[in-house]
N, C-alpha and C positions, 0 to 999 in steps of 0.2 A: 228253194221249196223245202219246207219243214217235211222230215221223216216221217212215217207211216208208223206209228208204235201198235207192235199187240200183245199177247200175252207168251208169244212162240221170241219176239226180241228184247222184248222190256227189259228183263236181266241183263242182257248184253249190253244194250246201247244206255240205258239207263242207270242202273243199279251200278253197274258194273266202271260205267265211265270216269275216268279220271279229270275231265273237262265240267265244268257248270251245265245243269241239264236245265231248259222249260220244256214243259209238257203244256199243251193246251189238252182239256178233257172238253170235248164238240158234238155236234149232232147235228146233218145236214137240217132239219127241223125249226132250227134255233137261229132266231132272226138278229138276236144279239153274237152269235158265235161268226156268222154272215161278216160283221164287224171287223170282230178279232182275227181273224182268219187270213185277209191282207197282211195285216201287221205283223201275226205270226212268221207266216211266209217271206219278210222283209227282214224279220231279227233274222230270222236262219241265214241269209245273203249276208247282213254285218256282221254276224259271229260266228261264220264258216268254219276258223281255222281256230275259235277262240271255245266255243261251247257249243254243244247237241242242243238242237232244237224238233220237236215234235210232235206230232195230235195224235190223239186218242181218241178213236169218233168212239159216242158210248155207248151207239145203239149195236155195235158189233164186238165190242169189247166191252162187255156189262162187269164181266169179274174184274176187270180193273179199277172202275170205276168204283165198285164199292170196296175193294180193298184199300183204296184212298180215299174213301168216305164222300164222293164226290154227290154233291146231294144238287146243287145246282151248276148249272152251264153258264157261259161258258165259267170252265176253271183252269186256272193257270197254276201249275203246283212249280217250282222252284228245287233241284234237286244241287248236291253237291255232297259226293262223300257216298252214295246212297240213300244217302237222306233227305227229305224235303227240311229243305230250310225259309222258305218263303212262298205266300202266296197270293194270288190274286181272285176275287170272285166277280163275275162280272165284268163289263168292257172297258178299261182302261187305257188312255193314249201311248204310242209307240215310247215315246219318252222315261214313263213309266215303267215299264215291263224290260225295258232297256238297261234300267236303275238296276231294276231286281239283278237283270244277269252280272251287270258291270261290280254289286257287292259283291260278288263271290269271287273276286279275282286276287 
């Protein structure tokens, strides 16, 4: 199960992480996030020991969302370093999203 990020762990688990982050940015609302959400949940079980993985719902966490400029849902931002190094906008297959984590190794 993907991590619960908010603005009280972000720094730690994210920023802060020495392992490759994905953040999905979600909204129970969001019938495309609905989608991504399985598959989120599934990278975190394959990259357990390898990379952080986690959501950002953005109706509870709005200052997140726009300090990463997150304009549409779902969004998958790619982090490494603290930095976003890669993204995804919209629903993308497991394969895909898997690629992104698997570059940053």
């Amino acid at each position: 199960m993907a991590l619960e990020l908010t603005t009280a762990n972000f720094q730690e688990l994210v920023l802060n992480s020495d392992k490759p982050v994905l953040v999905d940015f979600w909204a129970e609302w969001c019938g495309p996030c609905r989608v991504v959400g399985p598959i989120v949940d599934e990278l975190s079980s394959d990259f357990a020991d390898r990379a952080v993985v986690g959501k950002v719902n953005v109706d509870a966490e709005g200052d997140l969302a726009m300090q990463f400029g997150i304009r549409n849902i779902p969004t998958l931002l790619v982090f490494k370093g603290g930095q976003v190094v890669d993204k995804q906008v919209g629903v993308a297959p497991k394969n895909v999203l898997a690629g992104k984590i698997e570059a940053q190794f």
